[in-house]
C-alpha positions, 0 to 999 in steps of 0.5 A: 500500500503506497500510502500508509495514512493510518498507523496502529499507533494513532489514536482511534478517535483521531482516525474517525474523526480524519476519515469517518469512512474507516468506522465502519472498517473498526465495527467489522474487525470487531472494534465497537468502542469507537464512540467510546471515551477511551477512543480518544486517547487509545491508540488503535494497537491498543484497542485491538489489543484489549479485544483480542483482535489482530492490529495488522489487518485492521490496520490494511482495511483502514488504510485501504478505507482511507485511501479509497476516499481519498481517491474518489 
């Protein structure tokens, strides 16, 4: 992926809030807590983390999302 806009260290709710289109990609991989106020400074490895879910894949979604939008 030429343009990695997302990385697992951002926190969650800055990456909703610069590309509302990855909420989705969260609420798929099983990443609900996007609303919730430790989205706001938990990072997106962290999130997966606590929900057992593996961070490299959602990160290649996200940035699929983001670059998707970006394009268009």
């Amino acid at each position: 992926m030429p343009d990695r806009q997302v990385t697992k260290e951002m926190p969650i709710g800055d990456v909703v809030r610069k590309f509302p289109e990855t909420i989705p990609v969260f609420m798929k991989h099983g990443l609900h807590c996007i609303g919730c106020a430790v989205a706001a400074f938990e990072s997106i490895a962290e999130g997966a983390a606590a929900h057992g879910i593996q961070v490299d894949p959602l990160i290649d979604d996200l940035n699929t999302a983001a670059q998707e939008t970006k394009t268009e």
